[in-house]
VEXLUMMAR-851151 format. One record per residue: residue in three letters; x, y, z of N, C-alpha, C in turn. Coordinates in steps of 0.05 Angstrom, whole numbers. Example, Ala and Ser with C-alpha at 12.3 -4.5 7.8 and 13.67 -1.06 7.14 Angstrom:
<lumtors>
+-----+--------+--------+--------+--------+--------+--------+--------+--------+--------+
! res !    n.u !    n.v !    n.w !   ca.u !   ca.v !   ca.w !    c.u !    c.v !    c.w !
+-----+--------+--------+--------+--------+--------+--------+--------+--------+--------+
! ALA !    264 !   -114 !    156 !    246 !    -90 !    156 !    264 !    -66 !    156 !
! SER !    257 !    -45 !    142 !    273 !    -21 !    143 !    258 !      1 !    157 !
+-----+--------+--------+--------+--------+--------+--------+--------+--------+--------+
</lumtors>
This chain:
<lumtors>
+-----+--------+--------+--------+--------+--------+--------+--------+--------+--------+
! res !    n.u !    n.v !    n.w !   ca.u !   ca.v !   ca.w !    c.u !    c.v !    c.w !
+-----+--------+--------+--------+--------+--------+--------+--------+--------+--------+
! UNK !   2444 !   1000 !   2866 !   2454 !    985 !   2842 !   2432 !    982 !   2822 !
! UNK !   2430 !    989 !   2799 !   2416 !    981 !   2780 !   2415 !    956 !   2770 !
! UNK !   2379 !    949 !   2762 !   2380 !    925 !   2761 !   2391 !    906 !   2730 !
! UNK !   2387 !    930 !   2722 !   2395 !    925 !   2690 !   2377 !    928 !   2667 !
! UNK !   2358 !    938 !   2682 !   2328 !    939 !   2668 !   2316 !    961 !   2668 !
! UNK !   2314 !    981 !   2644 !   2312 !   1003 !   2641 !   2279 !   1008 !   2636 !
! UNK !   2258 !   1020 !   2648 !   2240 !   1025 !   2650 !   2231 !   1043 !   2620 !
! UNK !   2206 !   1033 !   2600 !   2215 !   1041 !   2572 !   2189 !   1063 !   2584 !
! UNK !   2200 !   1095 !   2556 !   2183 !   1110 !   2563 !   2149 !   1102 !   2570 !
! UNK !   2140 !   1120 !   2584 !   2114 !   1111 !   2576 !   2099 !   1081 !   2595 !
! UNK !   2117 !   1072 !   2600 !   2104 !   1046 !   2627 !   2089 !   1057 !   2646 !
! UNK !   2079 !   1052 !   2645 !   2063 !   1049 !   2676 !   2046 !   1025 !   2694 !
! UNK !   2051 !   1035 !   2717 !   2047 !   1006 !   2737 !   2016 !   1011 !   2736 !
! UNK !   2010 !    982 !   2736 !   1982 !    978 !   2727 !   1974 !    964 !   2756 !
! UNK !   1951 !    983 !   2781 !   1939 !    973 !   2798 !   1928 !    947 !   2801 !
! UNK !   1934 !    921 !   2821 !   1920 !    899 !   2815 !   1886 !    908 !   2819 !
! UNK !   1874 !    893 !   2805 !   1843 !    893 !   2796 !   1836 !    877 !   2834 !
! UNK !   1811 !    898 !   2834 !   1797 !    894 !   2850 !   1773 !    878 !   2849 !
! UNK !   1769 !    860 !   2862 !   1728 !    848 !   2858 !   1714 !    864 !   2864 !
! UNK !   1691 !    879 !   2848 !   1671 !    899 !   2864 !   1658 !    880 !   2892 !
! UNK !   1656 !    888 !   2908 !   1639 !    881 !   2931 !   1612 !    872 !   2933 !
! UNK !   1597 !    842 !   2937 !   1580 !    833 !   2930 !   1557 !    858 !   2946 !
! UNK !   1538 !    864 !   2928 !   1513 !    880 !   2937 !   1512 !    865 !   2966 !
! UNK !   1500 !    837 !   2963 !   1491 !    830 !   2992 !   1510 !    832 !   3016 !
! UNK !   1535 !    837 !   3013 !   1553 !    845 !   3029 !   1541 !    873 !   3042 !
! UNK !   1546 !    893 !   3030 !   1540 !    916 !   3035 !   1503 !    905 !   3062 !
! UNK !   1490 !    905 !   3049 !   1454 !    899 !   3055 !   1464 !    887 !   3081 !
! UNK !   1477 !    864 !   3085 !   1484 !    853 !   3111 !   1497 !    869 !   3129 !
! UNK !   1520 !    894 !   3122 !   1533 !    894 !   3143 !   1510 !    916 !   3146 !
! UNK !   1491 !    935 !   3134 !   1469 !    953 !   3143 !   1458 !    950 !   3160 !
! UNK !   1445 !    920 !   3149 !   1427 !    903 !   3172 !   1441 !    902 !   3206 !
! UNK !   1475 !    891 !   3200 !   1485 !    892 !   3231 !   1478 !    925 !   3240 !
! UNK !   1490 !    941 !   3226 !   1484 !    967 !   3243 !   1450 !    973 !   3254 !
! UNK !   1434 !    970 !   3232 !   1409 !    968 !   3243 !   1390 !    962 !   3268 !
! UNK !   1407 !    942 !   3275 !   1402 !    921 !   3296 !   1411 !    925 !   3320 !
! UNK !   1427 !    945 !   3317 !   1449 !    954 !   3342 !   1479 !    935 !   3345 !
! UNK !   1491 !    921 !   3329 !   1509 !    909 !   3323 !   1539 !    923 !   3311 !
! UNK !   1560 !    927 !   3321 !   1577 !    935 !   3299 !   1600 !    906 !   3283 !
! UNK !   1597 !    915 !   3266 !   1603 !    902 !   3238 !   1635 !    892 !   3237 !
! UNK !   1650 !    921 !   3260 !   1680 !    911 !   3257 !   1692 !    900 !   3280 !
! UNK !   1664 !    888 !   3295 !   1682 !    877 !   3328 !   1686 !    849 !   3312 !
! UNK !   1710 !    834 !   3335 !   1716 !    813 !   3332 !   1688 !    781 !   3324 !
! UNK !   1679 !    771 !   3308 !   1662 !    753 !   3304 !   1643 !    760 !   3286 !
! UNK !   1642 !    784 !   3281 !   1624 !    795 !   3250 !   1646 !    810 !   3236 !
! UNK !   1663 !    813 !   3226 !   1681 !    819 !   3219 !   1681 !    809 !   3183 !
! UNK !   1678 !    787 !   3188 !   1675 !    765 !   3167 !   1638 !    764 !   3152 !
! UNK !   1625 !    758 !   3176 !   1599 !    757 !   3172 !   1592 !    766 !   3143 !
! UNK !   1584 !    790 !   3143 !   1567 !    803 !   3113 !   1581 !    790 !   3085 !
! UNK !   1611 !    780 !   3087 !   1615 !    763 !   3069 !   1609 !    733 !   3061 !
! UNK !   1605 !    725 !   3087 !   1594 !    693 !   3094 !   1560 !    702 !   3086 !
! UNK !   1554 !    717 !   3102 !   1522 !    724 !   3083 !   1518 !    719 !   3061 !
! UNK !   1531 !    742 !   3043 !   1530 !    740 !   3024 !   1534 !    713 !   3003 !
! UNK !   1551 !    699 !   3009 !   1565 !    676 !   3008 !   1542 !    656 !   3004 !
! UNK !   1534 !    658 !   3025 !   1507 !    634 !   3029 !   1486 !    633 !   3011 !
! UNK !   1478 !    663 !   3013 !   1445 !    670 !   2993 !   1450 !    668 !   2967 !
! UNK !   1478 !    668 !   2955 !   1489 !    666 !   2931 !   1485 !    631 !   2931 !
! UNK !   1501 !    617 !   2952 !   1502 !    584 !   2935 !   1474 !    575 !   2940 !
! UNK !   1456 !    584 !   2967 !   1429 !    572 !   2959 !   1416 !    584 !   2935 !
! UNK !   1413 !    601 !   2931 !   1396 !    608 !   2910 !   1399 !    600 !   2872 !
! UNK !   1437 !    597 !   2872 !   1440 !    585 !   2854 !   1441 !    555 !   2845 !
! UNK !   1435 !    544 !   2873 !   1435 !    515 !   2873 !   1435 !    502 !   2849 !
! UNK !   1444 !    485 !   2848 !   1449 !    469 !   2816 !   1442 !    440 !   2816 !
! UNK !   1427 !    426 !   2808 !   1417 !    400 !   2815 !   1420 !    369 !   2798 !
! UNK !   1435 !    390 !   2785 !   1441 !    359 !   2769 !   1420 !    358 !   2745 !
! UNK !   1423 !    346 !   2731 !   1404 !    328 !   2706 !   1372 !    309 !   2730 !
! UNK !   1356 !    322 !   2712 !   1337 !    313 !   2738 !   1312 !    293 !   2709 !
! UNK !   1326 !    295 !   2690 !   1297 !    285 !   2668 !   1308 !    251 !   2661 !
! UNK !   1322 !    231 !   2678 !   1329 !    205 !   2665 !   1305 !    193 !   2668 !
! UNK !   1294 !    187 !   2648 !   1275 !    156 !   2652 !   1271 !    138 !   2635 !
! UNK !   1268 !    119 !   2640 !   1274 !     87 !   2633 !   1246 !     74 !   2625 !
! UNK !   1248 !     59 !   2607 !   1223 !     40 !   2595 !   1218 !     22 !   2606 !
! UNK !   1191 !     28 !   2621 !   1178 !      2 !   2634 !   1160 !    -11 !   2625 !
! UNK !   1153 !    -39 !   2644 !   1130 !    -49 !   2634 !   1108 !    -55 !   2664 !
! UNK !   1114 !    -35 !   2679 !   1098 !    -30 !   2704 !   1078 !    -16 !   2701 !
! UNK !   1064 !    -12 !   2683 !   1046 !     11 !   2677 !   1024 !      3 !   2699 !
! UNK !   1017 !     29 !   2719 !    993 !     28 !   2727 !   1003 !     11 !   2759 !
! UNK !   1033 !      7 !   2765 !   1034 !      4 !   2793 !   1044 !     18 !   2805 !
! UNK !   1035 !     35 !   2833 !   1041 !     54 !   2853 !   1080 !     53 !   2856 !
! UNK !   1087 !     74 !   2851 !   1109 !     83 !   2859 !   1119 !    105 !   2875 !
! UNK !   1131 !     96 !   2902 !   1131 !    113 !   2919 !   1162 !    128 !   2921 !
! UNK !   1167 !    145 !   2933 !   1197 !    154 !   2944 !   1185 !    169 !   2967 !
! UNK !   1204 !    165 !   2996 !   1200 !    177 !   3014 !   1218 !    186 !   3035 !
! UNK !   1215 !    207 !   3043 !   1238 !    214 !   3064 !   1258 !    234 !   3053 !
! UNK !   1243 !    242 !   3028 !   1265 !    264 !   3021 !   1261 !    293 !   3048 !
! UNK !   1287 !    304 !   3051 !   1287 !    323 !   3068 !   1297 !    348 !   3057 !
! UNK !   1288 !    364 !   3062 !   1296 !    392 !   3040 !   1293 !    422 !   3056 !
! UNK !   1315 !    434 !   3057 !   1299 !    464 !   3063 !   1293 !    490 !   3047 !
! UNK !   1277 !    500 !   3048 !   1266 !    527 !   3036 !   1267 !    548 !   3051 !
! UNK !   1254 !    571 !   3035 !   1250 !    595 !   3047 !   1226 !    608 !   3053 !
! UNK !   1213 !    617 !   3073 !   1185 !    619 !   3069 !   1194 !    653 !   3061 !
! UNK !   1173 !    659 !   3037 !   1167 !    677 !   3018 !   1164 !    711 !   3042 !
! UNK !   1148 !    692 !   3066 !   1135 !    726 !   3083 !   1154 !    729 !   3102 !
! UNK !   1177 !    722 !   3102 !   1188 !    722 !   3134 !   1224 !    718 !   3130 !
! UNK !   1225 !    711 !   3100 !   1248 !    698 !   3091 !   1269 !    672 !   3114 !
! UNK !   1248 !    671 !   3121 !   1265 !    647 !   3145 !   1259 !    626 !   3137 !
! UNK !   1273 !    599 !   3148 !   1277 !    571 !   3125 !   1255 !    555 !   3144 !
! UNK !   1249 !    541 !   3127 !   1234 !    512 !   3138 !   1248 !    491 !   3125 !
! UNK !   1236 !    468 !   3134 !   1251 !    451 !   3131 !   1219 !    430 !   3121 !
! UNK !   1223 !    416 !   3107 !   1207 !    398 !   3094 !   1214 !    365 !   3090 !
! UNK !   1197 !    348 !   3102 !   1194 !    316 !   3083 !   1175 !    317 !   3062 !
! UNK !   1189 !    299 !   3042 !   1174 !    296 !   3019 !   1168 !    273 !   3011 !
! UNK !   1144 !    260 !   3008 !   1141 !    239 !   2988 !   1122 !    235 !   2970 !
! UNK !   1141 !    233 !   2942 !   1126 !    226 !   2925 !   1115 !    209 !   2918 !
! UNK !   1092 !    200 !   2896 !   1080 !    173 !   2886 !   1066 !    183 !   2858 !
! UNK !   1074 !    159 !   2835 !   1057 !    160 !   2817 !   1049 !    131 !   2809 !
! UNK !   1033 !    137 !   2787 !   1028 !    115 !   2773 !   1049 !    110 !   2740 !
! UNK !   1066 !     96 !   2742 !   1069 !    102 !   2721 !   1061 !    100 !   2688 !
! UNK !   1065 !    116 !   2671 !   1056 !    101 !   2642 !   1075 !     99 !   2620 !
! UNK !   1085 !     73 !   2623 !   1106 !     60 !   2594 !   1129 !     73 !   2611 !
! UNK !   1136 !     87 !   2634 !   1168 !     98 !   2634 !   1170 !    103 !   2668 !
! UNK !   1191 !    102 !   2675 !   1195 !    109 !   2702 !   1215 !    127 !   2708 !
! UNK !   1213 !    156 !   2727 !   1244 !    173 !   2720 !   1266 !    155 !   2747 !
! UNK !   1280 !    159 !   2741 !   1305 !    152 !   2748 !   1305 !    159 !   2786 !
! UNK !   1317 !    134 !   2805 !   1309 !    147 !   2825 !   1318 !    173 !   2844 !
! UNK !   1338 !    178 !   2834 !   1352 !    205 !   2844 !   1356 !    227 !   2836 !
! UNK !   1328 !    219 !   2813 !   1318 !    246 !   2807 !   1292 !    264 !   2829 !
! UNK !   1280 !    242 !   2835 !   1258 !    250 !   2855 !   1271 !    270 !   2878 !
! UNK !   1286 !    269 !   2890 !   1302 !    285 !   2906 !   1313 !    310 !   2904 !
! UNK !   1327 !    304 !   2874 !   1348 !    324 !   2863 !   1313 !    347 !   2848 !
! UNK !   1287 !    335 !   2847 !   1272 !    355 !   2840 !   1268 !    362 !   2860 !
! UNK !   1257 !    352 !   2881 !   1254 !    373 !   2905 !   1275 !    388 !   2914 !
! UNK !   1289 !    386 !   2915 !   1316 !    400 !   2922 !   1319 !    426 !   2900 !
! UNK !   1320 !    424 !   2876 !   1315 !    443 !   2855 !   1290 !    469 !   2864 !
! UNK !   1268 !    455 !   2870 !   1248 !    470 !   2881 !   1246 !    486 !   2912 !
! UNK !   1268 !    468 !   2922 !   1265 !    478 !   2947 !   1290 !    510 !   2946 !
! UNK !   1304 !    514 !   2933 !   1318 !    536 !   2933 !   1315 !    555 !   2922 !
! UNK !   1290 !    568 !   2940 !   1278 !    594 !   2926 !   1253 !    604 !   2947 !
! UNK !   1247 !    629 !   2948 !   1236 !    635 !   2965 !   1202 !    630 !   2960 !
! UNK !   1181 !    630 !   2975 !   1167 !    603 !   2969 !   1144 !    601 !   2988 !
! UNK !   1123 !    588 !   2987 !   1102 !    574 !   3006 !   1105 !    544 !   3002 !
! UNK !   1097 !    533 !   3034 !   1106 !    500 !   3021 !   1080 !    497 !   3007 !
! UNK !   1060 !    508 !   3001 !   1043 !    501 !   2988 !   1053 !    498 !   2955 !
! UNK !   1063 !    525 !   2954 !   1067 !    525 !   2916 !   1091 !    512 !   2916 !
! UNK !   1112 !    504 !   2935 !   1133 !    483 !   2931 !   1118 !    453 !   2929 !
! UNK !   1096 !    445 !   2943 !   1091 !    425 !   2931 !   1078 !    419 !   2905 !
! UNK !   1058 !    439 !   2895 !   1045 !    442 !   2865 !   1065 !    443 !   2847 !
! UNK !   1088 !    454 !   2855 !   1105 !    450 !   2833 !   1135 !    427 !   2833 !
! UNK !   1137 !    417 !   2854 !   1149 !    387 !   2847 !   1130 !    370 !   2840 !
! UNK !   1105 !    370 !   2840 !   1088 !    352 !   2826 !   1084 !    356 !   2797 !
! UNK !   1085 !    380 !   2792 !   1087 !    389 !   2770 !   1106 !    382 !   2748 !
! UNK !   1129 !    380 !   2754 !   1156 !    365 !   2744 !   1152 !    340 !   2743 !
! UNK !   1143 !    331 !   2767 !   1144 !    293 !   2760 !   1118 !    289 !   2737 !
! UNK !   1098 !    305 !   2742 !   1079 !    303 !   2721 !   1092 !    300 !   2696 !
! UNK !   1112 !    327 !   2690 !   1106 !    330 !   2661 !   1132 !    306 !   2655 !
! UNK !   1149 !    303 !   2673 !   1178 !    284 !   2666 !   1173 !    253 !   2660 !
! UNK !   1149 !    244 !   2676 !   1150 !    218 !   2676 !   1118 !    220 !   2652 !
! UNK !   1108 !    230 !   2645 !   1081 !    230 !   2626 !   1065 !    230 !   2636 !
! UNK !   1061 !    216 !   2667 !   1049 !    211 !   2687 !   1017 !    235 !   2690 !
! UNK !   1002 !    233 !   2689 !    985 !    247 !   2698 !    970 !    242 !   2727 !
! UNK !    975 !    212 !   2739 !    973 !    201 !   2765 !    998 !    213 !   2787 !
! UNK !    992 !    225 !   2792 !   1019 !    244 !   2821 !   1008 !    251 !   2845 !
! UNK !   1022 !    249 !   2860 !   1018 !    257 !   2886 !   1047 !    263 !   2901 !
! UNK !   1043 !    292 !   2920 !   1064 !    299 !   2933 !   1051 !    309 !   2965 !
! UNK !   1073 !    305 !   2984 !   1053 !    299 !   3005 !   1081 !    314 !   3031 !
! UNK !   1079 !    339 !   3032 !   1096 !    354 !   3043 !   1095 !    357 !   3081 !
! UNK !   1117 !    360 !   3087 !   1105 !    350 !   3123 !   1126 !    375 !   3127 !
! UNK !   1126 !    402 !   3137 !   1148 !    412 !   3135 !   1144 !    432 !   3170 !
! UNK !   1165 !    444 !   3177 !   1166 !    455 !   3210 !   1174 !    480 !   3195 !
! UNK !   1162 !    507 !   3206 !   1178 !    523 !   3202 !   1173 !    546 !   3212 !
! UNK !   1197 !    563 !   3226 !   1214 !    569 !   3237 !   1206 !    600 !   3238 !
! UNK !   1183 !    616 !   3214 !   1166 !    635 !   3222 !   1160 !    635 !   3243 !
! UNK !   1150 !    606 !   3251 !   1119 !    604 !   3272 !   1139 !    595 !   3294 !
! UNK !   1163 !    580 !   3289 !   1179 !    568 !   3318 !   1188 !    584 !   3326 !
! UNK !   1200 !    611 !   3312 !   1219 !    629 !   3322 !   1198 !    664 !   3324 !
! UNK !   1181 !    664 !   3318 !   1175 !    688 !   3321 !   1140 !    687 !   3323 !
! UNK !   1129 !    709 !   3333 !   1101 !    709 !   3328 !   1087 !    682 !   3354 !
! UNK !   1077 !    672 !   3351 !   1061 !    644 !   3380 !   1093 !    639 !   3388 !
! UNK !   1115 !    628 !   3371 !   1141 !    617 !   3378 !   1134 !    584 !   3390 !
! UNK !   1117 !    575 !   3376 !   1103 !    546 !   3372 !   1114 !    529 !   3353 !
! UNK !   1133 !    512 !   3361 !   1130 !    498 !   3336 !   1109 !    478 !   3330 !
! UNK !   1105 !    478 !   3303 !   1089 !    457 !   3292 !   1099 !    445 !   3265 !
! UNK !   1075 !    422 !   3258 !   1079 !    408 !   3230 !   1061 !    419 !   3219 !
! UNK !   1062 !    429 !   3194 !   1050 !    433 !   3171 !   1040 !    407 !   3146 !
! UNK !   1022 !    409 !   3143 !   1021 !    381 !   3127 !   1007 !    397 !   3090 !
! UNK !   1025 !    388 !   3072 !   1004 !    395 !   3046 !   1007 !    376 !   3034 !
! UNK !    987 !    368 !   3018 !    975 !    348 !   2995 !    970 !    353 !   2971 !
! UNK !    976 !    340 !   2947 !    969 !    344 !   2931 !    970 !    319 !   2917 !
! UNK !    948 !    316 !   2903 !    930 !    292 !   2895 !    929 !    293 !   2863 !
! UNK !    929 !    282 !   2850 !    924 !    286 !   2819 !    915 !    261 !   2806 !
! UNK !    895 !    261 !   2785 !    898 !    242 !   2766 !    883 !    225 !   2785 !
! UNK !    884 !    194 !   2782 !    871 !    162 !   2794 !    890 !    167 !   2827 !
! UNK !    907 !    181 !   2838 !    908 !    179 !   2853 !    892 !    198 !   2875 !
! UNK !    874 !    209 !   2869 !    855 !    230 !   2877 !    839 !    198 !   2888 !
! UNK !    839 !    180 !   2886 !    813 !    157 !   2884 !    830 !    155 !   2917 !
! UNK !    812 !    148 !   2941 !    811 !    144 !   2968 !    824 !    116 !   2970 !
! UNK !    827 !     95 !   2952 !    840 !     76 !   2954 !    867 !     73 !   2949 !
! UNK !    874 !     97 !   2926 !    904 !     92 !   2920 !    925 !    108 !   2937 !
! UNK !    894 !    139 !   2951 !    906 !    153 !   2968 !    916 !    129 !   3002 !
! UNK !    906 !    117 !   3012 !    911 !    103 !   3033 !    933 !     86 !   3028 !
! UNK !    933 !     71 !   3007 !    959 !     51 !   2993 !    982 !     69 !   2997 !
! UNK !    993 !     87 !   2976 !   1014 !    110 !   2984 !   1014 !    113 !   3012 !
! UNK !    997 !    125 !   3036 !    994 !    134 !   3061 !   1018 !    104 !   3082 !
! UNK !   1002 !     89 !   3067 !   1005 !     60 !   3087 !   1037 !     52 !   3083 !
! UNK !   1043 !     49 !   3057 !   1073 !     49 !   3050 !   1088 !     64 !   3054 !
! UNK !   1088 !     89 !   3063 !   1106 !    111 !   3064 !   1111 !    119 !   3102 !
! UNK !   1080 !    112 !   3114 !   1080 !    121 !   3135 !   1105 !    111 !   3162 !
! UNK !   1116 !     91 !   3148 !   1141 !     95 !   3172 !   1166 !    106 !   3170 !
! UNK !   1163 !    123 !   3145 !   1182 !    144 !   3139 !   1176 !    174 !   3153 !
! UNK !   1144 !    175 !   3153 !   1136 !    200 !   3164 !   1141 !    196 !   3200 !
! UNK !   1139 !    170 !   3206 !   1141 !    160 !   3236 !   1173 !    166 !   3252 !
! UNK !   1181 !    157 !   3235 !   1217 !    156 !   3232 !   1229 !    192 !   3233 !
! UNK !   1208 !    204 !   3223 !   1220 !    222 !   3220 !   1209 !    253 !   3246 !
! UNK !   1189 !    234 !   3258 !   1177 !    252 !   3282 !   1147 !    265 !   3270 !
! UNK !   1141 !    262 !   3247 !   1113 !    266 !   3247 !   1082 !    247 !   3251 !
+-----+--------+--------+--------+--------+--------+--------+--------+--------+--------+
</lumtors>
């Protein structure tokens, strides 16, 4: 039976559009074959898309507005944040570590906002990396955000190179970085003393 609807010269059915296939899709399911793995048994099936999936939302991570700060009249008293927890990527091995962070400055005339301190480490932490130059450069940010030239960032991080491959030891990593009047041995111990039952709490 006709439907009533006469097909006008010249139509044609137009294929639905396909998504090209994410690159890292492809790279992952290589990797399974590589490895001696196949790609279409039951439980990787899915995989190289979930791969892909992942290295896409960490790497694009998005952090929010990280520059609020507020007019003080604390100029010149120690401000701490501690217990931030964050993971990265180490740069030689592409495998994650995992990091505590705490910051401290001094401030001058302004203080940033407190959930910005976090949301910068977190910004910094999604990218492939040494926790060394991950900490030079969240210090770096609070430097230039708060005016602050007194900073300090004080990184405690485990990772997963050294736990999972190679000695297969875990350990803590510890980096420092000191700037400005807090480089002075007294303001360094003050920060140390205030923060340290966050580092306790947290197994280091």
């Amino acid at each position: 039976m006709s439907s009533g609807i006469d097909e006008l010269p010249g139509d044609e059915q137009i294929a639905p559009s396909v998504a090209p296939q994410d690159p890292l899709e492809i790279l992952a399911r290589q990797l399974l074959v590589e490895i001696g793995e196949d790609p279409e048994r039951e439980g990787l099936r899915d995989t190289p898309a979930r791969y892909a999936r992942w290295w896409r939302e960490f790497t694009q991570y998005a952090p929010g507005s990280t520059d609020t700060v507020f007019e003080s009249s604390c100029s010149g008293d120690l401000v701490a944040v501690s217990g931030i927890h964050v993971w990265s990527l180490c740069e030689h091995h592409l495998l994650p570590f995992s990091c505590r962070v705490t910051i401290g400055y001094l401030p001058r005339g302004q203080v940033l906002g407190l959930s910005k301190f976090a949301r910068i480490a977190h910004q910094h932490a999604h990218r492939l990396q040494s926790q060394e130059q991950f900490s030079q450069d969240v210090a770096d940010d609070i430097e230039k955000l708060t005016g602050s030239p007194d900073v300090a960032v004080i990184g405690k991080g485990e990772h997963l190179c050294m736990a999972m491959r190679g000695i297969r030891t875990p350990a803590t990593m510890t980096t420092a970085v000191w700037r400005g009047a807090l480089q002075d041995s007294a303001l360094r111990t003050e920060l140390l003393t205030l923060t340290s039952e966050s580092f306790r709490g947290a197994g280091f």
